[in-house]
VEXDREN-2710 file (C-alpha; in Angstrom, 1 decimal):
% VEXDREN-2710
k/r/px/py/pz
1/UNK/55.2/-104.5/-23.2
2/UNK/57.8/-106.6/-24.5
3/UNK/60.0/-105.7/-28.1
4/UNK/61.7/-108.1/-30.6
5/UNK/64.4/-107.1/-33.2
6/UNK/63.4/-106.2/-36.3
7/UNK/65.7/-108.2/-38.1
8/UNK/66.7/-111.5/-36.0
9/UNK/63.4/-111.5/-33.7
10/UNK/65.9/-112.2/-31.0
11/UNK/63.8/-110.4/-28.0
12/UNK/65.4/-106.7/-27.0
13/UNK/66.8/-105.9/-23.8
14/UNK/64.7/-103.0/-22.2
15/UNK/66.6/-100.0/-22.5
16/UNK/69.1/-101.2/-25.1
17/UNK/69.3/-99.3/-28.6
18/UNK/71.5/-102.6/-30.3
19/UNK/70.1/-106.0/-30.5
20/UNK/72.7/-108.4/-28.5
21/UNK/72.0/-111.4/-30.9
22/UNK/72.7/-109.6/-34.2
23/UNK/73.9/-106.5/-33.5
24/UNK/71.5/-104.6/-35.1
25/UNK/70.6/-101.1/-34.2
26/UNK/67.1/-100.6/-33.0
27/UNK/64.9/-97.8/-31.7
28/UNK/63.1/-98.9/-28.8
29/UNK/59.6/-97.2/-28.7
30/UNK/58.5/-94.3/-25.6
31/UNK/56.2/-95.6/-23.1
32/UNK/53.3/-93.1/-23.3
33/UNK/52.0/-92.8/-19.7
34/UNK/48.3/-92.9/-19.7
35/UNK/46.7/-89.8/-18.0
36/UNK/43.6/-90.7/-16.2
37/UNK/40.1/-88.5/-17.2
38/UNK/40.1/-86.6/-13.8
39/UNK/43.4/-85.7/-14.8
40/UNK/42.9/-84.1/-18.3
41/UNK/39.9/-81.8/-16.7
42/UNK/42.8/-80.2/-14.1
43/UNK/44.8/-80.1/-17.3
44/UNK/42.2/-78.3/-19.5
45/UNK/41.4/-75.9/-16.6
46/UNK/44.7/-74.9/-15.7
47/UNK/45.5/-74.3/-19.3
48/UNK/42.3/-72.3/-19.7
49/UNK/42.9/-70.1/-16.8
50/UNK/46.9/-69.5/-18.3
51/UNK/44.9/-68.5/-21.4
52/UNK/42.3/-65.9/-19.6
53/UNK/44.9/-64.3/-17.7
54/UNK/47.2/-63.8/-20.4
55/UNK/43.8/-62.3/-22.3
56/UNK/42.6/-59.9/-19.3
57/UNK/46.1/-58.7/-19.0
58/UNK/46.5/-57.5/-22.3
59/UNK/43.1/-56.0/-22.3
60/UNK/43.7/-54.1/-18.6
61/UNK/47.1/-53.2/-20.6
62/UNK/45.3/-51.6/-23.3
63/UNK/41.8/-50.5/-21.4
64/UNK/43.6/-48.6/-19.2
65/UNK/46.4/-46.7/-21.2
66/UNK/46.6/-43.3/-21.7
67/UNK/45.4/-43.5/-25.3
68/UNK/42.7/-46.2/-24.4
69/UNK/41.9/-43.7/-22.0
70/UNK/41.6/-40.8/-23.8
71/UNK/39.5/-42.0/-26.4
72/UNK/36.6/-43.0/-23.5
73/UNK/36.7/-39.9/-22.5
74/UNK/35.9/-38.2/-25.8
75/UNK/33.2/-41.0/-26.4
76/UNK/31.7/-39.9/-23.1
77/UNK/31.7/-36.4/-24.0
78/UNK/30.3/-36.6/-27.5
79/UNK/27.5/-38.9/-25.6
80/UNK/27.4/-36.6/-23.0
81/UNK/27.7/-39.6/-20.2
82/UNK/27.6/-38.5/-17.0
83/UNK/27.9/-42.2/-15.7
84/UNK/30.7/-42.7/-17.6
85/UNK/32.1/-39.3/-17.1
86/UNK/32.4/-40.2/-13.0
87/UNK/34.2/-43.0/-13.4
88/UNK/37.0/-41.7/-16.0
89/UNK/37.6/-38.1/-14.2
90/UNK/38.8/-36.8/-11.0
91/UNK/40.4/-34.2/-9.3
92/UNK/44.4/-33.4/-8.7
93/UNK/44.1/-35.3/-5.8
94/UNK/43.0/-38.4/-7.6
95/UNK/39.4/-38.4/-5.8
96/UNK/36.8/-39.4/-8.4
97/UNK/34.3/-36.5/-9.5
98/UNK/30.7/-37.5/-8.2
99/UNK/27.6/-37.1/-11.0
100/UNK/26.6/-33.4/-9.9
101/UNK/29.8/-32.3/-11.4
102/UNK/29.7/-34.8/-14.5
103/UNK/26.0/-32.5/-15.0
104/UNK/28.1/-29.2/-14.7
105/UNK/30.9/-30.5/-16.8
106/UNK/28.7/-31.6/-19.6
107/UNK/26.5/-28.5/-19.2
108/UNK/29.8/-26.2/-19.8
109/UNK/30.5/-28.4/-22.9
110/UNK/27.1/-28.2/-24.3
111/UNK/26.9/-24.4/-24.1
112/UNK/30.9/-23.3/-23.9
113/UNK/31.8/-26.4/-26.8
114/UNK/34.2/-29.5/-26.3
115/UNK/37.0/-26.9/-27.0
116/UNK/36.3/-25.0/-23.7
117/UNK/38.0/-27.4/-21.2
118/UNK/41.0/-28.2/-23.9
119/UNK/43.1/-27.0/-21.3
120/UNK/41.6/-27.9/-18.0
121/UNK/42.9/-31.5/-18.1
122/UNK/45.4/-34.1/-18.7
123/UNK/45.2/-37.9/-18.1
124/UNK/47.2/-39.0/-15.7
125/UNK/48.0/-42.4/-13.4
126/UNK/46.2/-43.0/-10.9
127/UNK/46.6/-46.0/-9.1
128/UNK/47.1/-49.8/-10.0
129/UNK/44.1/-51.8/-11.3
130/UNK/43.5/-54.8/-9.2
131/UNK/46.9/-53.9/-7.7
132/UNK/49.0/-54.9/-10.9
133/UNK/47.9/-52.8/-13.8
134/UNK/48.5/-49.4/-14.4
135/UNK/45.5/-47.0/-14.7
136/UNK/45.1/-43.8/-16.5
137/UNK/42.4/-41.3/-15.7
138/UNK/41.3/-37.7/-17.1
139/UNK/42.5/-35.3/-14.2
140/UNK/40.6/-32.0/-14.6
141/UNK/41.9/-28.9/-12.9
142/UNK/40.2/-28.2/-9.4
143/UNK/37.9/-25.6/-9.5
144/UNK/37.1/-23.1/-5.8
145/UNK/34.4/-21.2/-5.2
146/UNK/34.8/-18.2/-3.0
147/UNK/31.8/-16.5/-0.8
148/UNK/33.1/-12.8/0.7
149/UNK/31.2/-11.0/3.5
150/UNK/28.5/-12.2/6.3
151/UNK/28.6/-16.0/6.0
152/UNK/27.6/-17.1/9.2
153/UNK/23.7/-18.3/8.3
154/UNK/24.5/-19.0/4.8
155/UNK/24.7/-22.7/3.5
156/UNK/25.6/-23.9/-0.7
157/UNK/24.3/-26.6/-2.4
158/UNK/25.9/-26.9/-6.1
159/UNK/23.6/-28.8/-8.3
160/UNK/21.1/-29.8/-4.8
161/UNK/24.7/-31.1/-3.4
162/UNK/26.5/-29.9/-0.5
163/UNK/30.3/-29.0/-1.4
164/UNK/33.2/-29.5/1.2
165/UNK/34.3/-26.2/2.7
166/UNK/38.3/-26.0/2.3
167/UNK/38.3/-23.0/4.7
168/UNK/35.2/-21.1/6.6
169/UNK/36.4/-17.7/8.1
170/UNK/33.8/-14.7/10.2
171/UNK/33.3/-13.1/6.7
172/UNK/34.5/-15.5/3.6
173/UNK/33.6/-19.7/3.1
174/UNK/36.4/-21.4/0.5
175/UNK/34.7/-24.6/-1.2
176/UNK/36.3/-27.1/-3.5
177/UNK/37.2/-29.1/-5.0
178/UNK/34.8/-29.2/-7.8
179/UNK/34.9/-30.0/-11.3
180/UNK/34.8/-27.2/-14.0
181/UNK/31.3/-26.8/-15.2
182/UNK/28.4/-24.5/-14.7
183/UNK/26.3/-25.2/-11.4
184/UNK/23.1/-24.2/-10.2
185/UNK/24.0/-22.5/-6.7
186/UNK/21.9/-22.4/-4.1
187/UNK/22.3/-20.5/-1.5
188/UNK/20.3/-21.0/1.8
189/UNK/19.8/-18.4/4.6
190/UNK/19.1/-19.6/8.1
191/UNK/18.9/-18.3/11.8
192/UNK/17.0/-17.1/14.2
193/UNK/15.5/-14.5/12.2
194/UNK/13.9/-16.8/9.5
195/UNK/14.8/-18.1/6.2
196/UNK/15.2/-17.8/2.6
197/UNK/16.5/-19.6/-0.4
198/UNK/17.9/-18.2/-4.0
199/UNK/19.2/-19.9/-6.4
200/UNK/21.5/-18.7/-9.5
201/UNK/24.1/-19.9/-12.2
202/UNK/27.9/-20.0/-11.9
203/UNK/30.6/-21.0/-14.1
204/UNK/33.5/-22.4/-12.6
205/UNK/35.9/-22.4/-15.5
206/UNK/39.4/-21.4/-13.8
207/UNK/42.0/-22.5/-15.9
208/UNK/44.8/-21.7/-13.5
209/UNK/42.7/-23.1/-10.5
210/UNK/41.9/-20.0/-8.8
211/UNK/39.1/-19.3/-6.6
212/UNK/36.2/-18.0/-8.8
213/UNK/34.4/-15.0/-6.7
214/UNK/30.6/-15.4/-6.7
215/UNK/28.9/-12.7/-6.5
216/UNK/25.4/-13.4/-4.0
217/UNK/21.7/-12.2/-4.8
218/UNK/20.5/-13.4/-1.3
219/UNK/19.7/-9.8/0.3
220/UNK/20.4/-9.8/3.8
221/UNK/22.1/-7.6/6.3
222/UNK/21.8/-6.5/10.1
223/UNK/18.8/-4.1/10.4
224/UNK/17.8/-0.9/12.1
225/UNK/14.2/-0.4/13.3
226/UNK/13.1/2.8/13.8
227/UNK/9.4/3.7/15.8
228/UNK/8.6/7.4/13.8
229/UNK/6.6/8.4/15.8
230/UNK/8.3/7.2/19.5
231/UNK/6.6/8.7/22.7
232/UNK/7.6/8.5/26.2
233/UNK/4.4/7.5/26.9
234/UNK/4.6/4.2/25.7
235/UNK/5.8/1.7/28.2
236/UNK/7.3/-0.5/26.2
237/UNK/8.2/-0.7/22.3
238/UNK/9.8/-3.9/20.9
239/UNK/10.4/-5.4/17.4
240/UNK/9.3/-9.4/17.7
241/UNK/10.6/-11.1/15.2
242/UNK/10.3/-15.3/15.2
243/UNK/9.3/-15.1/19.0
244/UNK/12.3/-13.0/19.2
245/UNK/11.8/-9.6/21.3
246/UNK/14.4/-6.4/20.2
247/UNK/13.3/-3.7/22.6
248/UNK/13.5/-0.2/21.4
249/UNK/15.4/2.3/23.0
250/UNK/14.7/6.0/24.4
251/UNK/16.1/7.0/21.0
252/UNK/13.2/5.4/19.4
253/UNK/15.1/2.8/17.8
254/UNK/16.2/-0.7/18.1
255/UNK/20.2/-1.3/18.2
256/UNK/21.4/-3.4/15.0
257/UNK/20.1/-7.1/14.7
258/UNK/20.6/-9.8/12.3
259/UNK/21.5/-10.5/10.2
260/UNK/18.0/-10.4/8.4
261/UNK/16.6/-11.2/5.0
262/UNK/15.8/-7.8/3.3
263/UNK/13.4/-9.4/0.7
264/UNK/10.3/-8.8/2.2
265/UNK/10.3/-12.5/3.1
266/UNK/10.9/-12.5/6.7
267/UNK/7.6/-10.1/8.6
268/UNK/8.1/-8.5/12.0
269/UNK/5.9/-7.1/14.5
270/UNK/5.6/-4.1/16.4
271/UNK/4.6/-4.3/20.0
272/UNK/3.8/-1.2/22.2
273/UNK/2.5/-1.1/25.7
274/UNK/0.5/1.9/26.8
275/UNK/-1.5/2.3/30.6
276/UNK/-4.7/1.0/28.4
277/UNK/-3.1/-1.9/27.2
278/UNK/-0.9/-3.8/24.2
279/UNK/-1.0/-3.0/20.7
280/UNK/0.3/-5.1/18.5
281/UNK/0.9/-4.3/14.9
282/UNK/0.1/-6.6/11.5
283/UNK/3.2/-8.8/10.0
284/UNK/5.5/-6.3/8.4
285/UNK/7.6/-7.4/5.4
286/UNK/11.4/-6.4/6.0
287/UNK/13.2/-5.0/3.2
288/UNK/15.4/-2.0/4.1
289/UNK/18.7/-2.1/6.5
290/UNK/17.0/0.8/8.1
291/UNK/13.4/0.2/8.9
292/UNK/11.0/2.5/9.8
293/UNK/8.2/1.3/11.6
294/UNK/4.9/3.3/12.6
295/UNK/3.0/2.4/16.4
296/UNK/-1.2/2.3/16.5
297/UNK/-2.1/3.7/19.3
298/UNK/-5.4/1.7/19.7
299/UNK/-6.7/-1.8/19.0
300/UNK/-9.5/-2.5/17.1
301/UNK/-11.3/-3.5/20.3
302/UNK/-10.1/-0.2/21.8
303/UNK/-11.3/2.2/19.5
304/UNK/-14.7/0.6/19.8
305/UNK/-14.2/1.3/23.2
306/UNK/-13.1/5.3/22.5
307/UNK/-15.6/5.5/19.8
308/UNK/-18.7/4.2/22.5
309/UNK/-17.2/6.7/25.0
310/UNK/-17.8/9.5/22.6
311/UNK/-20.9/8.6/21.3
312/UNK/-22.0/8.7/25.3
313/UNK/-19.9/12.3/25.3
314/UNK/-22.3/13.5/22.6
315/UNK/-25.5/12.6/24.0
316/UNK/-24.5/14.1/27.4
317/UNK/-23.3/17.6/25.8
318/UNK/-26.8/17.9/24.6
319/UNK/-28.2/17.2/27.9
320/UNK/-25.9/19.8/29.6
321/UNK/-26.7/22.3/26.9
322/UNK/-30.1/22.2/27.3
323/UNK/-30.5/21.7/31.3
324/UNK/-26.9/24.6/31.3
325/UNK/-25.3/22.5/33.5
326/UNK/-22.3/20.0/34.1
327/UNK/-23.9/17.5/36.6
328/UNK/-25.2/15.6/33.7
329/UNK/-21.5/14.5/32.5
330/UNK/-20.0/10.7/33.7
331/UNK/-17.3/11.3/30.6
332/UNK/-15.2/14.2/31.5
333/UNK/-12.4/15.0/33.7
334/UNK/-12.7/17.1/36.8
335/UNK/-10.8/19.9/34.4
336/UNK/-13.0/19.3/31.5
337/UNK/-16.1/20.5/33.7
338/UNK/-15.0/24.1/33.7
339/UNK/-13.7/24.3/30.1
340/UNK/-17.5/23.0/29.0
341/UNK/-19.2/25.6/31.3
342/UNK/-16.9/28.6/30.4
343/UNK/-16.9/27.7/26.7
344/UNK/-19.9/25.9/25.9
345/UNK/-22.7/26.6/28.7
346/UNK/-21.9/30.0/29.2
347/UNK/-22.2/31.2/26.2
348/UNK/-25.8/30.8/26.1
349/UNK/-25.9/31.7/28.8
350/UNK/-24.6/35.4/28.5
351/UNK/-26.9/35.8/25.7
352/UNK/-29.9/34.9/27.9
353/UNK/-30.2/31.9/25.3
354/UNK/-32.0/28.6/25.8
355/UNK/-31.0/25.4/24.4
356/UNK/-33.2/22.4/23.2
357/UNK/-31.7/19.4/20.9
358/UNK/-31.2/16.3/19.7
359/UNK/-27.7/14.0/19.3
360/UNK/-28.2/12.1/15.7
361/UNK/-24.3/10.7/14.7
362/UNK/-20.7/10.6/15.9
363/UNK/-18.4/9.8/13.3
364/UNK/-15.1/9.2/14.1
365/UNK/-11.4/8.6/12.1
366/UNK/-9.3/6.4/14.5
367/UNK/-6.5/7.1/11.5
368/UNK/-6.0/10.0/13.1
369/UNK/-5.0/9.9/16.4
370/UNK/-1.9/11.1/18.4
371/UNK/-0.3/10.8/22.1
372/UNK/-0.7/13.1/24.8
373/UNK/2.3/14.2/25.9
374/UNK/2.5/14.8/29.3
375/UNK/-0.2/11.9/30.4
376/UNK/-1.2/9.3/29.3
377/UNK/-4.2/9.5/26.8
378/UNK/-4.3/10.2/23.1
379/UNK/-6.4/12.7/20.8
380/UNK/-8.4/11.9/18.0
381/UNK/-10.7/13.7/15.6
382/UNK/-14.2/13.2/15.4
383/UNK/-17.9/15.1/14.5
384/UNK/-21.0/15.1/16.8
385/UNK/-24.0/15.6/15.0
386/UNK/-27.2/17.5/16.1
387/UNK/-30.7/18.8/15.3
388/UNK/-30.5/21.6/17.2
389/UNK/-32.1/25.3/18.3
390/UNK/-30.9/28.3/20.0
391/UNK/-33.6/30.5/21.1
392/UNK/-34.5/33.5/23.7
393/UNK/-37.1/32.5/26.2
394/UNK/-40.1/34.5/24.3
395/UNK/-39.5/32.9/21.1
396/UNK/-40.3/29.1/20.0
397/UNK/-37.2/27.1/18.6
398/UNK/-36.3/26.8/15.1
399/UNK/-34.8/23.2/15.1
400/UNK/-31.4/23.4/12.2
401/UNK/-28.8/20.3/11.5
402/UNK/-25.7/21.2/13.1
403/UNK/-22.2/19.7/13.4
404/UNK/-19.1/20.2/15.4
405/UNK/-15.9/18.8/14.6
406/UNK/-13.5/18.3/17.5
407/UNK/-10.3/16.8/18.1
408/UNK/-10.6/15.3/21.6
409/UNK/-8.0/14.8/24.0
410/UNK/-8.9/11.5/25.8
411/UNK/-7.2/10.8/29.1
412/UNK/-6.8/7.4/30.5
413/UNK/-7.5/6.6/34.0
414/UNK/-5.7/3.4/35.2
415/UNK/-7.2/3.1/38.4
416/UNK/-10.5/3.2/36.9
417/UNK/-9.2/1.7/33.8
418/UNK/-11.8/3.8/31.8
419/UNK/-11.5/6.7/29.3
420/UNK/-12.3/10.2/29.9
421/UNK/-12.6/13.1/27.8
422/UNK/-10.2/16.2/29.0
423/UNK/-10.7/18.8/26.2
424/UNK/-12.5/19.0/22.9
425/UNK/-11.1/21.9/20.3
426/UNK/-12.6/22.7/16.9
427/UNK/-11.1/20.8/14.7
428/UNK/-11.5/19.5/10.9
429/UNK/-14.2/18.0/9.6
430/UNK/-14.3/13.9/9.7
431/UNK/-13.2/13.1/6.2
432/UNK/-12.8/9.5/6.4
433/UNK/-14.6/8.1/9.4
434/UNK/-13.8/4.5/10.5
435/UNK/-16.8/4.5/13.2
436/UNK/-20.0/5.8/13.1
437/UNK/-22.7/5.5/15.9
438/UNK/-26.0/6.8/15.9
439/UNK/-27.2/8.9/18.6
440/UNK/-30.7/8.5/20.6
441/UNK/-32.2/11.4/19.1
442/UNK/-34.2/11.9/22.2
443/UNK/-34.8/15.4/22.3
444/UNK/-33.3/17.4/25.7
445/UNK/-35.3/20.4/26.5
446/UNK/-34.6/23.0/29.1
447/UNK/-36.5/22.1/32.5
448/UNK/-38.5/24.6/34.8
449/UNK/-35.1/25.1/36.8
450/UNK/-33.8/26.0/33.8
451/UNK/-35.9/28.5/32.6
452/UNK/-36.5/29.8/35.5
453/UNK/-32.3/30.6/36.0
454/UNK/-33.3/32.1/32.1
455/UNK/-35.5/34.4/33.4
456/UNK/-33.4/35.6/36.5
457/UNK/-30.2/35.8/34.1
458/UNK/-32.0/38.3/31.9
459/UNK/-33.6/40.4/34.8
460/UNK/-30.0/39.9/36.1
461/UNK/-28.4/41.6/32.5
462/UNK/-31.4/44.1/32.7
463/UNK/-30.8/45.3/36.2
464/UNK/-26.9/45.1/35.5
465/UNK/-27.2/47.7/32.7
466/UNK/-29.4/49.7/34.8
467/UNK/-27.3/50.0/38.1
468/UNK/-24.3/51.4/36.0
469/UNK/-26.4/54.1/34.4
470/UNK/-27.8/54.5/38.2
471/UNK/-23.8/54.7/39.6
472/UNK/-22.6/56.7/36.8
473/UNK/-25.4/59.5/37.4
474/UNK/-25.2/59.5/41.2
475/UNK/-21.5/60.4/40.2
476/UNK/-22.3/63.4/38.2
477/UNK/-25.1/64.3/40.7
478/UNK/-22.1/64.8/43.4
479/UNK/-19.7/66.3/40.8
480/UNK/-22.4/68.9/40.1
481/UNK/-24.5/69.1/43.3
482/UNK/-27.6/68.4/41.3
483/UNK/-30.3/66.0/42.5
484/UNK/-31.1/66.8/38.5
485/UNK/-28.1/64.1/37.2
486/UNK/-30.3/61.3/39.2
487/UNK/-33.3/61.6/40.4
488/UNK/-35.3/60.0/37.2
489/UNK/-33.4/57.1/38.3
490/UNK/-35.4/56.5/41.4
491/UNK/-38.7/55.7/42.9
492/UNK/-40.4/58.9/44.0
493/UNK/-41.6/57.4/47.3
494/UNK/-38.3/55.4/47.8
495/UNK/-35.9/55.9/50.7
496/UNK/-33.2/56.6/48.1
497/UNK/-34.5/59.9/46.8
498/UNK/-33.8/61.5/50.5
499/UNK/-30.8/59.6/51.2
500/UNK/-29.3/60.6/47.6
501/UNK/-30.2/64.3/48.2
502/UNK/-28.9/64.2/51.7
503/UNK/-25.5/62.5/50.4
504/UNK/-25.2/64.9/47.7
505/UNK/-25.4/68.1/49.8
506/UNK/-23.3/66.5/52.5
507/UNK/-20.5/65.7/49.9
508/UNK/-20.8/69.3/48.7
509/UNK/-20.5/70.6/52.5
510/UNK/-17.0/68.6/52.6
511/UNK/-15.7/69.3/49.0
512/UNK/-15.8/66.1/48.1
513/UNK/-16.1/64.9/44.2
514/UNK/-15.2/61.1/43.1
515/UNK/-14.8/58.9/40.4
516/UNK/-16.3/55.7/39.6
517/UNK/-13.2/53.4/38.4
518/UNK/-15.8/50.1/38.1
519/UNK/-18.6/48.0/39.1
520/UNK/-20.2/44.4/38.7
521/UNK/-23.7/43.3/39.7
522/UNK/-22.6/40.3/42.1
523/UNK/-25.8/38.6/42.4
524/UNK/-30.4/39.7/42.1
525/UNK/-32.8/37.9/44.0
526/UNK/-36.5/38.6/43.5
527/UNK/-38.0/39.3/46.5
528/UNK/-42.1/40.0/44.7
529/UNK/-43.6/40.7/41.7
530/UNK/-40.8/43.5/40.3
531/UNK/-39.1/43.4/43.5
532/UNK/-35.8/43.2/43.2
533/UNK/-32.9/42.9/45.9
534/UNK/-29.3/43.7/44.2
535/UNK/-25.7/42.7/45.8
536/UNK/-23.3/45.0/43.3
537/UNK/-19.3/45.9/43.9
538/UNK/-18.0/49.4/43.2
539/UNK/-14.7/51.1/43.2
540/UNK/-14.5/55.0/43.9
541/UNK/-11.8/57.1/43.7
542/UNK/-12.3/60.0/46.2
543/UNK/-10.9/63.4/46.1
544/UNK/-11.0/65.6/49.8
545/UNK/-9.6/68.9/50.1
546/UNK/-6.1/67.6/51.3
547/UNK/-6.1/64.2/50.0
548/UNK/-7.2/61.4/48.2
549/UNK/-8.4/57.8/48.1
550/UNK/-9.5/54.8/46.3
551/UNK/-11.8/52.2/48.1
552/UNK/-14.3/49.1/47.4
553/UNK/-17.7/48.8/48.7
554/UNK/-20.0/46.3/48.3
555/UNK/-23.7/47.5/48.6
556/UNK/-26.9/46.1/48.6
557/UNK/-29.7/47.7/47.4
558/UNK/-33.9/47.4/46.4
559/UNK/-35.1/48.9/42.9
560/UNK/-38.3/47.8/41.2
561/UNK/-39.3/48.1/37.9
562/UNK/-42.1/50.9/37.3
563/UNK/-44.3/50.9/34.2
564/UNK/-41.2/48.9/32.5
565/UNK/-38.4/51.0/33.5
566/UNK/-36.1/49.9/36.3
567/UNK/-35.5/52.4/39.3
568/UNK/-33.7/52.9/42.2
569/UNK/-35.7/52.5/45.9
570/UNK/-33.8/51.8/49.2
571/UNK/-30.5/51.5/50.2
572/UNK/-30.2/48.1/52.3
573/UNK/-26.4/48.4/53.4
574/UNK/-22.9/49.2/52.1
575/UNK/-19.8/48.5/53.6
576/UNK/-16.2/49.0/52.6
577/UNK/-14.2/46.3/51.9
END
């Protein structure tokens, strides 16, 4: 654009401040460059973007001083912002606080006050924002918690979240670092011997950042089982415990395991093998260090079994009581055959008494049973029930309910793999029966064999007491060389009255006297109607003139019963033994 002096119009020189023509001074006007529209928008940006920095920098300045700081973290206190809390707080090492602890921290202000952790931090900086600003954060004093004694199974969570462990050891665990607050602990038990969980509350609240002690209410320790009542007749006795087997030892006790929870919790079971089998026992709560345990001898199956043997036992003592014999019995041992006949059968027997009777109940308590010591079998108490007589063989039976409590000794034969009963002693009366049978209630009565053994038993006891009067007297009728001492005793047309008198007065002719030391009727056989052949043992002692003896002889002889009194008729034989 081209300029002319103001005062001579002569045009100016570009550049020139005086006007050539006139000499006048001039002021030549700035050439404003014209920006295009592209340009300005840079312009604007550029200017804008001066302006935000400058802005965020003052508020980073301010946000994240030490009095900007501060006062967030007392908002978020009052508020009781856990969100907030996590990002303003951390530990001494400058780690952020995650919001489990924020929870414990606000839960120790709400119930401890805002004064409580006064003196548990300071703000600090920590780090550079965006690499260029200084930051401030509240850095609270780091808070331990120590565990003391069997750790090994044990796991923490504090507030459902698992701590870092700053050191583990065989009997302590060192975790941290954590926040000050109060935490809900909860402490986890885990091995091969089950589970369990407890939880509790703990402050940590440490102001010089010691290790705060917790004190644990998981019970657990290494256990002791104990089997009361041990036998060596158990095969084998173990604990099982989670598929676990602790075998007990010939001390009747396991060695120690665990460790264990002790709050009932965690069951075990007892396992026992006898010759008839395994026994195993219900779930058993543990709960003691020491645990005493108690073995069943029997299943249930098993004492179904025992009970049914007994109940068979029963009916077959009636049978051998009435028939007075032991061929009846498939449930006793070979020893068991004699005790029955000496103290069952014969006692009847020697009273010349017949049996009839029927088997109505066995009750038995299987809560009462015990091992044999010596082989294997057990005892156990139970009561055989009968309608029953006793009766001589003239009389008719009086039929009276009768029962006989027992405890049994039951053997077990392994071979067989069957029970068998080997003694039966008067015992107490079944109180509280867990079995009972009925019996048949056939009624056993004595057969012809029977009563005919009756019969020759009391002509047998009659002829018994007869032949010691008869030896007795024959005695005193040498003694006093009198026929007078004997002769009662004997048939009048017998062979014995001769043979007596020429004995006597031949015993006389020698000075011989004697003594009878004893004597047992060995066995009678009826040989006719009163007839009666008698096989009898006797002792003598035997004074001669110069000496003397004692001898046995075992005679036979025939006496017969005469208008109902027994005498003496023939001598068959005697001979010395």
């Amino acid at each position: 654009m081209e300029t002319f002096c103001k005062e001579c119009g002569h045009q100016l020189i570009t550049g020139n401040n005086i006007c050539v023509n006139c000499g006048n001074q001039v002021i030549q006007p700035k050439r404003v460059k014209k920006y295009k529209k592209k340009e300005k928008m840079y312009f604007g940006i550029t200017v804008g973007i001066i302006s935000i920095i400058i802005g965020f920098s003052m508020w980073a300045n301010s946000y994240f001083s030490q009095e900007s700081t501060g006062k967030r973290f007392a908002e978020a206190i009052s508020e009781k912002n856990t969100e907030s809390l996590t990002k303003l707080v951390v530990h001494q090492d400058g780690s952020p606080i995650i919001a489990m602890e924020a929870e414990a921290l606000v839960k120790l202000l709400v119930k401890e006050g805002k004064r409580s952790i006064e003196d548990y931090y300071s703000i600090q900086p920590n780090g550079k924002f965006l690499g260029v600003f200084q930051k401030h954060q509240v850095e609270m004093v780091d808070q331990f918690a120590y565990v003391e004694g069997t750790v090994e199974p044990l796991s923490f969570r504090f507030n459902k979240e698992k701590v870092k462990e700053e050191d583990r050891g065989e009997d302590f665990v060192l975790m941290g670092p954590l926040s000050p607050g109060i935490y809900d602990l909860e402490t986890k038990f885990e091995n091969d011997f089950g589970s369990g969980v407890t939880t509790s509350e703990i402050y940590l609240w440490n102001v010089e950042g010691e290790p705060s002690w917790i004190q644990l209410e998981l019970p657990f320790s290494e256990v002791v089982f104990e089997l009361e009542n041990y036998s060596t007749a158990m095969k084998k006795a173990s604990v099982l415990i989670n598929e676990t087997e602790i075998l007990i030892n010939s001390n009747g006790a396991t060695d120690p395991i665990g460790p264990i929870m002790l709050d009932g919790t965690q069951k075990a079971k007892l396992v026992v093998e006898y010759p008839w089998g395994k026994v195993e026992s219900e779930n058993i709560g543990i709960n003691s260090d020491y645990q005493f345990l108690t073995a069943s001898f029997l299943t249930k199956n098993q004492e179904t079994e025992v009970a049914n043997l007994l109940l068979q036992f029963g009916e077959e003592l009636a049978q051998a009581k009435a028939a007075n014999s032991t061929d009846v019995f498939t449930t006793i041992t070979e020893d068991n055959v004699e005790i029955i006949q000496n103290h069952i059968l014969n006692g009847n027997s020697y009273n010349n008494l017949l049996y009839s009777g029927q088997f109505e109940e066995m009750s038995m308590d299987a809560n009462i049973l015990g091992l044999l010591e010596h082989i294997p079998g057990i005892k156990v108490n139970a009561e055989l029930l009968y309608k029953e007589a006793d009766y001589y063989l003239e009389d008719t039976p009086e039929f009276v309910s009768k029962s006989y409590p027992f405890l049994f000794e039951l053997t077990y034969d392994e071979q067989e793999k069957k029970w068998l009963v080997q003694s039966e002693d008067k015992w107490n009366t079944v109180q509280n029966a867990t079995h009972v049978l009925k019996g048949s209630n056939t009624l056993y009565e004595p057969d012809q064999e029977t009563i005919k053994t009756a019969k020759v038993d009391i002509i047998k006891e009659e002829i018994e007491y007869f032949m010691g009067r008869f030896l007795y007297a024959s005695v005193d009728a040498i003694n006093n060389n009198s026929m007078s001492f004997v002769e009662y005793l004997m048939t009048k047309d017998g062979p014995s009255l001769k043979e007596t008198t020429d004995y006597i007065a031949n015993m006389k002719e020698k000075g011989i006297t004697q003594i009878l030391l004893s004597f047992s009727v060995d066995k009678v056989e009826e040989k006719e109607t009163d007839v009666w052949q008698v096989a009898y043992t006797a002792e003598y002692r035997t004074f001669y003139p110069d000496k003397e003896t004692i001898k046995k002889f075992k005679t036979v002889s025939i006496v017969k019963k005469v208008d109902g009194q027994w005498l003496a008729d023939e001598l068959i034989s005697t001979d010395e033994i």
